[in-house]
Structures are given as structure tokens and as C-alpha cells.
TIMI-2910 file (N, C-alpha, C, CB; in pm, 1 decimal, decimal comma, always signed):
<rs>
+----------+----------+----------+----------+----------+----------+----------+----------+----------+----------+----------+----------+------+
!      n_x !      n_y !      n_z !     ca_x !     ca_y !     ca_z !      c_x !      c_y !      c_z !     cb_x !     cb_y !     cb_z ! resn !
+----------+----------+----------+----------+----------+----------+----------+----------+----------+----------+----------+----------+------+
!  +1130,8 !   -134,0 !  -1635,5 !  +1017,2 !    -97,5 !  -1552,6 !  +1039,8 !    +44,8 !  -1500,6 !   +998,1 !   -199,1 !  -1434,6 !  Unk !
!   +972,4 !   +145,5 !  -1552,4 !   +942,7 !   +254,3 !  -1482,4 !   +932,1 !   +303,6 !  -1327,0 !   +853,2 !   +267,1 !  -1524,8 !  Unk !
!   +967,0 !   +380,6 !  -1263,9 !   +962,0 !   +415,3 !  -1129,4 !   +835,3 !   +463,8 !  -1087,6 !  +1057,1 !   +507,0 !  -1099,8 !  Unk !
!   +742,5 !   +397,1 !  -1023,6 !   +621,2 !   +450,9 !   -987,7 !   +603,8 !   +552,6 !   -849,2 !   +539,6 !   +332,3 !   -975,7 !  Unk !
!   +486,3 !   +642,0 !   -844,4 !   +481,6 !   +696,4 !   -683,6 !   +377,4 !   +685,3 !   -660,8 !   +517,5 !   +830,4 !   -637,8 !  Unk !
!   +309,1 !   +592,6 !   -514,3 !   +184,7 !   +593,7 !   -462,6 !   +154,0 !   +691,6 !   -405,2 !   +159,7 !   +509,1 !   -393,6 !  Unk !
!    +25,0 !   +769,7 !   -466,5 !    -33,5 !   +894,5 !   -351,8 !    -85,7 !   +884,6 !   -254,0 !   -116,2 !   +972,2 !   -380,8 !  Unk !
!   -142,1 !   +711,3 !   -207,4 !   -165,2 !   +682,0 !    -55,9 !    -44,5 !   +683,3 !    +14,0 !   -230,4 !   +548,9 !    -28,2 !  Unk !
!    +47,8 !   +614,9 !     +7,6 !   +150,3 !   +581,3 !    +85,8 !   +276,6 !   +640,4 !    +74,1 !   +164,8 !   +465,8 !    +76,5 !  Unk !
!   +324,8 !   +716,8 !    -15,4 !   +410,1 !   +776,7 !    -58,0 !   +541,0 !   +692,6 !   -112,9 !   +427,9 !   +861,4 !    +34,9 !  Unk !
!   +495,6 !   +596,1 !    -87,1 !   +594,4 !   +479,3 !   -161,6 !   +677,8 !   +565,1 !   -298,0 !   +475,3 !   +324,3 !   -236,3 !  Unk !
!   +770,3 !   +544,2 !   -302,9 !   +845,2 !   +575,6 !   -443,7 !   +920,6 !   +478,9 !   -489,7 !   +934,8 !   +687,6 !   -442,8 !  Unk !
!   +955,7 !   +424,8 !   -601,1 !  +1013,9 !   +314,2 !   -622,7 !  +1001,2 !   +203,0 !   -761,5 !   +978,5 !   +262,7 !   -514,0 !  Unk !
!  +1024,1 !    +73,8 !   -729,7 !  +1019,4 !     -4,9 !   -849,2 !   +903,2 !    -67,6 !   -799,2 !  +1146,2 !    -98,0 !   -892,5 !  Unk !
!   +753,9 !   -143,7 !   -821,4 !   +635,5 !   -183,0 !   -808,3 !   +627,5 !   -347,1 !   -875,2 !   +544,6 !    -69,8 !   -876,0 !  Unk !
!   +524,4 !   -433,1 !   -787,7 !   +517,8 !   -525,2 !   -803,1 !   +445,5 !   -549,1 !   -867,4 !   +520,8 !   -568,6 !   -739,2 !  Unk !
!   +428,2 !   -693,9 !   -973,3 !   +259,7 !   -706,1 !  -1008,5 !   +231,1 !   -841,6 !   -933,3 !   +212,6 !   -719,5 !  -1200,2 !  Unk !
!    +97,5 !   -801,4 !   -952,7 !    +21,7 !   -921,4 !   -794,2 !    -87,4 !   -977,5 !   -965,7 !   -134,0 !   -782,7 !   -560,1 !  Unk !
!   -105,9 !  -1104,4 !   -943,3 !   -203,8 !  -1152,0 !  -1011,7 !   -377,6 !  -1191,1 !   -927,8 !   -126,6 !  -1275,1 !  -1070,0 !  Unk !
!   -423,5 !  -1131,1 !  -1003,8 !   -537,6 !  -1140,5 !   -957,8 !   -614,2 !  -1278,9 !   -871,7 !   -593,3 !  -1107,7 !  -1066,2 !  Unk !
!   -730,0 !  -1296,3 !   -809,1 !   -749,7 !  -1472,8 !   -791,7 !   -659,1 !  -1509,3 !   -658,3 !   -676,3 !  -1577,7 !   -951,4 !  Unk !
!   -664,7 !  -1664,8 !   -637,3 !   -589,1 !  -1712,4 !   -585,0 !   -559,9 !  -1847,5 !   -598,6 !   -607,0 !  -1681,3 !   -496,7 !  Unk !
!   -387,7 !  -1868,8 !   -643,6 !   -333,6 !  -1980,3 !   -595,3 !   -390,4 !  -2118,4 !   -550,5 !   -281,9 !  -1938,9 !   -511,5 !  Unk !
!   -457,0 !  -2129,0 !   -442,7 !   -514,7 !  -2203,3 !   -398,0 !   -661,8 !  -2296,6 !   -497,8 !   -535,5 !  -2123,2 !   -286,4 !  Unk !
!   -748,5 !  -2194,6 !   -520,7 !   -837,5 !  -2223,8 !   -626,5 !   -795,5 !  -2251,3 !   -722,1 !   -910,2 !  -2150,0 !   -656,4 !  Unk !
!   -713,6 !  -2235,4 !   -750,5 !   -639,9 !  -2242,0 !   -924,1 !   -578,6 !  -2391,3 !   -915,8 !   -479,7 !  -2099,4 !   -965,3 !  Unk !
!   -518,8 !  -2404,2 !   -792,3 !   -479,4 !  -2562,0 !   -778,1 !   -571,9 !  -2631,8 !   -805,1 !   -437,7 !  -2612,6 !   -654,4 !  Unk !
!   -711,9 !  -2621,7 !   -657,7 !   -831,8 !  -2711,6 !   -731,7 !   -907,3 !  -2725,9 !   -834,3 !   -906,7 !  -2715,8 !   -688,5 !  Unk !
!   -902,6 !  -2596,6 !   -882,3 !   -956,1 !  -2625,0 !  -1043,2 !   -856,3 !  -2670,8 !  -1137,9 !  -1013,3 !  -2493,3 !  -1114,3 !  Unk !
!   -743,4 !  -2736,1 !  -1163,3 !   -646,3 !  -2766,6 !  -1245,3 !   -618,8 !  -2928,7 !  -1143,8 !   -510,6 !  -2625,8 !  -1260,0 !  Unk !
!   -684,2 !  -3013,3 !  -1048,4 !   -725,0 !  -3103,5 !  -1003,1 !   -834,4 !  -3142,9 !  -1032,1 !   -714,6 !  -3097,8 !   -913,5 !  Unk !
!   -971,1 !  -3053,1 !  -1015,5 !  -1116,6 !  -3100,1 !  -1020,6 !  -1173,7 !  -3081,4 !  -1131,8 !  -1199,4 !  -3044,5 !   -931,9 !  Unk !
!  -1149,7 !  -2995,1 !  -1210,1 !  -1236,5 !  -2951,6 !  -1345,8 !  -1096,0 !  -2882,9 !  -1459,9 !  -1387,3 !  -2795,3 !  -1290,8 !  Unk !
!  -1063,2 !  -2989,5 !  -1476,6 !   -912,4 !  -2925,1 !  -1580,9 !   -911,1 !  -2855,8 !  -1658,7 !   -840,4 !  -2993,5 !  -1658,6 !  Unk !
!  -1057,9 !  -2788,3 !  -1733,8 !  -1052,6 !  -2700,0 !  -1862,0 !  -1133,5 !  -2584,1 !  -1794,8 !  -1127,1 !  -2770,9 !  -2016,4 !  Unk !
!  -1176,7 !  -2566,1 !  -1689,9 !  -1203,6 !  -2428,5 !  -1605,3 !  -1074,9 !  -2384,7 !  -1560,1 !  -1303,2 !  -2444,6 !  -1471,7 !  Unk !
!   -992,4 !  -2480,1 !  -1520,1 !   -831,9 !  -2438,3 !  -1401,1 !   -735,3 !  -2386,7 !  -1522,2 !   -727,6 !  -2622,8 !  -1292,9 !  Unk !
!   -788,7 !  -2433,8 !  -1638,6 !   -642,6 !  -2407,0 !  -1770,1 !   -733,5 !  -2203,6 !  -1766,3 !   -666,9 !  -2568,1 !  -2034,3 !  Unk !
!   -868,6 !  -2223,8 !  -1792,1 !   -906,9 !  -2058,3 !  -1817,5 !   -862,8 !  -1976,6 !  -1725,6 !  -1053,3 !  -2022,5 !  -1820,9 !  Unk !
!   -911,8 !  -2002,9 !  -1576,0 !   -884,6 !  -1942,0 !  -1461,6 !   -711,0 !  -1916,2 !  -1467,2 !   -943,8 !  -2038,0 !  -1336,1 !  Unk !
!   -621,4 !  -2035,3 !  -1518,4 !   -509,9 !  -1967,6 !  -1512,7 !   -450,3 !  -1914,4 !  -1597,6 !   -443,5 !  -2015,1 !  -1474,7 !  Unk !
!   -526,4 !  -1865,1 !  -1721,5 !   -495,5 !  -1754,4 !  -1844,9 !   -581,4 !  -1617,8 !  -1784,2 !   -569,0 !  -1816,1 !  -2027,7 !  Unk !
!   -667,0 !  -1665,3 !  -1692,5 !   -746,2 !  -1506,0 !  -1670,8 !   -591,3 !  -1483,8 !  -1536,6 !   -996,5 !  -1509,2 !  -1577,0 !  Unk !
!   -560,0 !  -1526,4 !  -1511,0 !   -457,4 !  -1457,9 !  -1383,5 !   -304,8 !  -1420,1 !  -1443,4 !   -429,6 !  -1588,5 !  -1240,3 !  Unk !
!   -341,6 !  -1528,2 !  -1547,9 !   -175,9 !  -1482,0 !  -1612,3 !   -168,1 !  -1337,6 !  -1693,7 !   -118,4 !  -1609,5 !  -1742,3 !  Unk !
!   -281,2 !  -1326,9 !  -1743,2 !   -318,1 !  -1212,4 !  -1832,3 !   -370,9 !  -1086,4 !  -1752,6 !   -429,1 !  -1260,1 !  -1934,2 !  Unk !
!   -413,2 !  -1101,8 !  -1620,4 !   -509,2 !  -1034,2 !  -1534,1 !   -357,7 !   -959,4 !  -1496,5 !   -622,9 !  -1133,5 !  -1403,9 !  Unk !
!   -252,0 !   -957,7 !  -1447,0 !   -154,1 !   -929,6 !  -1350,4 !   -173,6 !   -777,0 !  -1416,0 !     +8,6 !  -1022,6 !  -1350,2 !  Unk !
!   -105,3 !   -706,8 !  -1284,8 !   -101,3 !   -549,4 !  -1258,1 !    -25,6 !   -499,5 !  -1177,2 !   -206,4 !   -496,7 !  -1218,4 !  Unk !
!     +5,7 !   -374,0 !  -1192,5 !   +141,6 !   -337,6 !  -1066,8 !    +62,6 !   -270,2 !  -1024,0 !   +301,8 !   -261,7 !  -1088,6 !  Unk !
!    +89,0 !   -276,6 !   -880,4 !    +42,1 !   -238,5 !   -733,7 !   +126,4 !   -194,9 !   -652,4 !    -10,8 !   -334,7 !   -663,6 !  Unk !
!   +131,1 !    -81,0 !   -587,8 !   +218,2 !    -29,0 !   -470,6 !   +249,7 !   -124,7 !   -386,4 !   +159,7 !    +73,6 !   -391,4 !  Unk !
!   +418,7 !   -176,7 !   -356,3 !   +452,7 !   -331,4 !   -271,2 !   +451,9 !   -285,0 !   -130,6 !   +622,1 !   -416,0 !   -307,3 !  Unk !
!   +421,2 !   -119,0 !   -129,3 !   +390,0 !   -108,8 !    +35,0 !   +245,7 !   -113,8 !    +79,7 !   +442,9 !    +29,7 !    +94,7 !  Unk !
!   +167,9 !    -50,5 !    +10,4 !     -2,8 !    -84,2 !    +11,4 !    -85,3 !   -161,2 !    -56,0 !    -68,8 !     +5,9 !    -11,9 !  Unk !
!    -47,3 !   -207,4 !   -159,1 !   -132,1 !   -255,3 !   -188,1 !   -221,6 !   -185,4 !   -329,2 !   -183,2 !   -265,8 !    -68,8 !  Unk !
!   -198,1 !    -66,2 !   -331,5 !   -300,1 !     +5,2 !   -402,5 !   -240,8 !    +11,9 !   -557,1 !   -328,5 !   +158,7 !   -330,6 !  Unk !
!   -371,0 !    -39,5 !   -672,4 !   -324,9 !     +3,6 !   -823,5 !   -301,8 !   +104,3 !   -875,1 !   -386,9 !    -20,0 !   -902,8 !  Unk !
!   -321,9 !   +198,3 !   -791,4 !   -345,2 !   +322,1 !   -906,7 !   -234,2 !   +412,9 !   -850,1 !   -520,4 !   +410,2 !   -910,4 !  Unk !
!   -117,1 !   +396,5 !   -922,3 !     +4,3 !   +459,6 !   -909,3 !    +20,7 !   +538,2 !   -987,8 !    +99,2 !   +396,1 !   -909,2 !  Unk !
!   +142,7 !   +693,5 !  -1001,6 !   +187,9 !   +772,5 !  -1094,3 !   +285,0 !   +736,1 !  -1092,1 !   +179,9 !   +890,1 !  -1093,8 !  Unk !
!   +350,8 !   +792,6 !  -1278,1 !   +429,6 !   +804,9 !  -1323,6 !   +539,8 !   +896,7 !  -1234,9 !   +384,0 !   +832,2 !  -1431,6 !  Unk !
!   +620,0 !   +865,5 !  -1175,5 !   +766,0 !   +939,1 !  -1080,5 !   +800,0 !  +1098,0 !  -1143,3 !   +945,4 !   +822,7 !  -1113,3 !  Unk !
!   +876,5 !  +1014,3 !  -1289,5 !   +944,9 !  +1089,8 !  -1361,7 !   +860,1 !  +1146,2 !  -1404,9 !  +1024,9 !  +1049,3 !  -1439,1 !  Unk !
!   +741,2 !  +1177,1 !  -1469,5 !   +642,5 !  +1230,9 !  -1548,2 !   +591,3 !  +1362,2 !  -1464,2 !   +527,5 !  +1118,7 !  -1578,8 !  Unk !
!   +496,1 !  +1313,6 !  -1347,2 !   +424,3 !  +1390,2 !  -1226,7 !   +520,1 !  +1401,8 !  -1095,1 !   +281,1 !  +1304,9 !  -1181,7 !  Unk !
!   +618,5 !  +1461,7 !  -1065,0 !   +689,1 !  +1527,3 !   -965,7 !   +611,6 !  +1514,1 !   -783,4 !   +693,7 !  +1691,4 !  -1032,1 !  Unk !
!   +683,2 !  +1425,6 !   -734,3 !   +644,5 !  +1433,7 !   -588,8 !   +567,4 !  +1597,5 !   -520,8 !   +800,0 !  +1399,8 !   -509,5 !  Unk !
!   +447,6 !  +1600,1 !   -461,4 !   +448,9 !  +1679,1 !   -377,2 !   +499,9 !  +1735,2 !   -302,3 !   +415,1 !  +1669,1 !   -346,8 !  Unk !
!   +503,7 !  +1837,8 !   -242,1 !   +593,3 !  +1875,9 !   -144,6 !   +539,3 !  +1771,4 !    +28,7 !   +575,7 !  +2075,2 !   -140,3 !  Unk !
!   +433,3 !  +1796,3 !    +24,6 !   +422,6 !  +1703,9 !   +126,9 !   +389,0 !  +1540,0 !   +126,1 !   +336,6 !  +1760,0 !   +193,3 !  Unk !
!   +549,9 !  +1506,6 !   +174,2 !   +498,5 !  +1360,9 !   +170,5 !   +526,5 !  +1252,9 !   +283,1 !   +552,1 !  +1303,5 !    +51,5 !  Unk !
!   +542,4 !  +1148,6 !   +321,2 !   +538,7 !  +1035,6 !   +388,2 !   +686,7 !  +1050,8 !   +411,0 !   +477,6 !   +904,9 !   +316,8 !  Unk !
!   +715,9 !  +1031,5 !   +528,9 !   +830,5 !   +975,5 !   +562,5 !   +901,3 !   +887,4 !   +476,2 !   +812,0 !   +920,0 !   +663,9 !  Unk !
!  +1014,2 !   +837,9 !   +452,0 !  +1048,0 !   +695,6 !   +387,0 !  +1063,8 !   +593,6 !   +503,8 !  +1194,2 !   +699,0 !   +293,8 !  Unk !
!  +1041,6 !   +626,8 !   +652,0 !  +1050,6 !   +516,2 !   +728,2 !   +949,1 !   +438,9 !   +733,9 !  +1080,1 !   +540,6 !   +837,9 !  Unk !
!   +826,7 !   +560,1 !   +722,3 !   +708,6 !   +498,8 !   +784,0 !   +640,3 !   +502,3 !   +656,1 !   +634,0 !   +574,7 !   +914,9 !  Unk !
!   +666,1 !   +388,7 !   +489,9 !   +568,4 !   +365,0 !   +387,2 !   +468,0 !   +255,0 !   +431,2 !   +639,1 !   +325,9 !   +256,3 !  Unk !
!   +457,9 !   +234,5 !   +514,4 !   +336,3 !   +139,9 !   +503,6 !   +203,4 !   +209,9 !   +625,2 !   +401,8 !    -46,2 !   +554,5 !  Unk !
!   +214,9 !   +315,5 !   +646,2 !    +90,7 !   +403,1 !   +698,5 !   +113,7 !   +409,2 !   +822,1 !    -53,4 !   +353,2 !   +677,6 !  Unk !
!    +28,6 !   +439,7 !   +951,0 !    +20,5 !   +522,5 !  +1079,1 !    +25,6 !   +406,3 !  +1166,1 !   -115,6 !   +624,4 !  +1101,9 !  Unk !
!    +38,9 !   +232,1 !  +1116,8 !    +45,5 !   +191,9 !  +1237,7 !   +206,8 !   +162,6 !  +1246,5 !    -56,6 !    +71,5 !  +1265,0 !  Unk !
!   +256,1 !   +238,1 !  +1336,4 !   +424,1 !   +218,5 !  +1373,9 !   +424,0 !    +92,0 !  +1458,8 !   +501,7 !   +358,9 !  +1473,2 !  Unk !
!   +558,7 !    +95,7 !  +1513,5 !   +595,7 !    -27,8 !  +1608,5 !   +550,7 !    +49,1 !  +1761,3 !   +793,8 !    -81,8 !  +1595,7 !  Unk !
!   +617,7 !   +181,1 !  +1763,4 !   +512,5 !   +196,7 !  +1907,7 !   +376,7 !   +238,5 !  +1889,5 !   +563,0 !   +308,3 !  +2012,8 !  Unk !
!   +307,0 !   +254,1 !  +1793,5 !   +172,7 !   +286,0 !  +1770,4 !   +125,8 !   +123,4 !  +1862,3 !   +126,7 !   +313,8 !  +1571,5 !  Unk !
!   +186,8 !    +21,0 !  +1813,7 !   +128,6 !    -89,3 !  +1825,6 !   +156,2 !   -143,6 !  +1964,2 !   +165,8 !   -171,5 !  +1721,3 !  Unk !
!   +270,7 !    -83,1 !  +2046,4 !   +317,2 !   -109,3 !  +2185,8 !   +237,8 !     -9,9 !  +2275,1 !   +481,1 !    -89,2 !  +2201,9 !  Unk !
!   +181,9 !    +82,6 !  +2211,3 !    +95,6 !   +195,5 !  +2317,7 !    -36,2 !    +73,5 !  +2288,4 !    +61,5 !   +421,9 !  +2245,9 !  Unk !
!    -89,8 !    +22,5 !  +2240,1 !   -240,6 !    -39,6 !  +2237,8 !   -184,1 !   -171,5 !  +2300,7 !   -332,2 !    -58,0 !  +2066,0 !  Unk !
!   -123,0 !   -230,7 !  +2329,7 !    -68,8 !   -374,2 !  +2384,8 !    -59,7 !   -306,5 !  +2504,3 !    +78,7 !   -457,4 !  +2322,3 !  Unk !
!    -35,7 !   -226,3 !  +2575,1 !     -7,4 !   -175,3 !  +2715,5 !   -139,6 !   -116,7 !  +2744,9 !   +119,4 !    -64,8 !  +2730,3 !  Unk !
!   -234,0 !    -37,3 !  +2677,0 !   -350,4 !    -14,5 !  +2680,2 !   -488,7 !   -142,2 !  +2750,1 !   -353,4 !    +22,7 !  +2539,2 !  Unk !
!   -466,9 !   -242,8 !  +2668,3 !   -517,2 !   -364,2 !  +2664,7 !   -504,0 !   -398,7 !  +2785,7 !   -466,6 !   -449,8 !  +2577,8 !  Unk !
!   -362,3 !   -453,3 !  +2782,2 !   -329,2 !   -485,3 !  +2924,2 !   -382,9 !   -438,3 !  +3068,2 !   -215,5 !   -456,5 !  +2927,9 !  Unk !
!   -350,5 !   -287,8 !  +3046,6 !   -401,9 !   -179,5 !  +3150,7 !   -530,1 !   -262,0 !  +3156,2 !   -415,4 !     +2,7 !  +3101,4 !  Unk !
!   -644,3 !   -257,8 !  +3037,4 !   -785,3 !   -250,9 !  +3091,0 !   -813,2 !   -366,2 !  +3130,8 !   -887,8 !   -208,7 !  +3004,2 !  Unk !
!   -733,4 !   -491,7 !  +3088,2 !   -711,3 !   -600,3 !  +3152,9 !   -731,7 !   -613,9 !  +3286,0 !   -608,6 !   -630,0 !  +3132,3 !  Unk !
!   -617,5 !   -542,2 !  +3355,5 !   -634,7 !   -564,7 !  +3521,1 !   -718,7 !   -500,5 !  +3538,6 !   -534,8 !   -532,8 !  +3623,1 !  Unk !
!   -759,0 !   -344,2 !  +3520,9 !   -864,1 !   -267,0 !  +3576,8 !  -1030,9 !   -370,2 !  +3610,1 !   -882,1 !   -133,3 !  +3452,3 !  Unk !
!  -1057,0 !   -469,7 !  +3474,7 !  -1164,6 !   -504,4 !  +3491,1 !  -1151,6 !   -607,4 !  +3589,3 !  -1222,6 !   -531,2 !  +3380,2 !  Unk !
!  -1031,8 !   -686,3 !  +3582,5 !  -1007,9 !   -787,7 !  +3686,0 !  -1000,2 !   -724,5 !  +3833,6 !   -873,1 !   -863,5 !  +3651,8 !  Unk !
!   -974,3 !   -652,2 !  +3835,9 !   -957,4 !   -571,1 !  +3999,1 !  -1131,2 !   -524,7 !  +4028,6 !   -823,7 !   -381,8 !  +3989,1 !  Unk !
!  -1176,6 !   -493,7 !  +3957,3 !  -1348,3 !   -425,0 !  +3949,3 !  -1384,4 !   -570,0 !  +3997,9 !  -1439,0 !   -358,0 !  +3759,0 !  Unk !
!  -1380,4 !   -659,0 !  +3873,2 !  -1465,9 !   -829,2 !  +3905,3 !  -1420,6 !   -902,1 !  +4100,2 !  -1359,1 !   -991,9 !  +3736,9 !  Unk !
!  -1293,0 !   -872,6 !  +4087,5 !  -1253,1 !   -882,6 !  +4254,4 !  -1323,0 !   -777,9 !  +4344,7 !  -1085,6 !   -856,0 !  +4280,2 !  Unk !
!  -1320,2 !   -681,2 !  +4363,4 !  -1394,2 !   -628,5 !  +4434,0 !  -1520,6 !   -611,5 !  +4429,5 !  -1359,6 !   -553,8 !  +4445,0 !  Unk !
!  -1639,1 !   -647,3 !  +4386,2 !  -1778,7 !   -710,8 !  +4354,9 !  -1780,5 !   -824,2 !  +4379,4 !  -1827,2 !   -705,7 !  +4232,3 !  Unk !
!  -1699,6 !   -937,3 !  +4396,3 !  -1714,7 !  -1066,7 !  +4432,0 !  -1654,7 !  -1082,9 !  +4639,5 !  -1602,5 !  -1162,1 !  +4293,5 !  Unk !
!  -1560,9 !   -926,6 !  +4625,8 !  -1590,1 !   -938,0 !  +4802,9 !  -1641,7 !   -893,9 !  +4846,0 !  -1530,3 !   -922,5 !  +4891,0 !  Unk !
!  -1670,7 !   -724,9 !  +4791,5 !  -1745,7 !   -600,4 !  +4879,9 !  -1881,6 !   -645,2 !  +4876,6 !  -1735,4 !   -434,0 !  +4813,7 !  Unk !
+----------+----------+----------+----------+----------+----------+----------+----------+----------+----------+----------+----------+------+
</rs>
């Protein structure tokens, strides 16, 4: 397997393939209608594709072929802009507006 590079995410690396469909349906049709669930699971077996395992996205380059940009992604942060404190500044945010409205609803229910 070739080394792929995502131009969304800057992922560099070895890539997964995800099969198309889902699991779930494929059960009930290979329960409820047995010669739709046998197709459905030749269209997924045959359907599979490599996809960037940090985004998600198909449409990857060749590493070795097309040469990284100069500007790229961190390697900490391959899975995009929401960090761990990206996500602790909006949980404290929340919170904040939390009490603010509760303190507003208290003072309209005495003043």
C-alpha cells in the first residue's frame, strides 16, 4: 500500500478503506430478503475505497509522486480546528451564558 497525503487535513501516511453502505442493513437484508443482502454485500465488498483515517475524505495524493506543500497542518492537530481547548473554551462559554440567563430570569421574577 502506497503512502497517501490528504490536502484537507494534511494527514500523511498509510490510509484506510471504508466500505460503502452499512453493516446494519446488510444484516437485515441477509435476514429478510436473502438474494438482495447476497447483492448489497458484493456491491460493498467491491464498492471499498481508501479514505483519509483522519477525515474522512477520498480524494487523496500520491506522497511520493506529488511532494507536500510547504504549508501544512501540524502533525498534532490532523483531524482539523476543533482542539481539546477549542472545545474547553465553548464548555466554559455555555456555562458562562448559563448563569448569566439564570441570574437575568432571577432578577425579573423579583425586581
Amino acid at each position: 500500500m502506497a503512502i497517501k497525503r490528504c490536502p484537507i487535513c494534511g494527514f500523511h501516511g498509510k490510509v484506510s478503506k471504508n466500505a460503502p453502505g452499512s453493516f446494519g442493513l446488510e444484516l437485515v437484508l441477509w435476514i429478510v430478503i436473502f438474494p438482495v443482502g447476497i447483492i448489497y454485500s458484493m456491491w460493498r465488498l467491491f464498492g471499498k475505497h481508501e479514505c483519509c483515517p483522519a477525515c474522512g475524505n477520498p480524494n487523496l495524493i500520491d506522497a511520493n509522486r506529488y511532494p507536500a506543500p510547504r504549508c501544512r497542518v501540524e502533525p498534532h492537530n490532523q483531524r482539523g480546528f476543533a482542539t481539546l481547548e477549542w472545545i474547553k473554551a465553548l464548555i466554559v462559554a455555555s456555562i458562562a451564558c448559563v448563569f448569566v440567563y439564570a441570574f437575568a430570569y432571577i432578577m425579573l421574577l423579583v425586581g
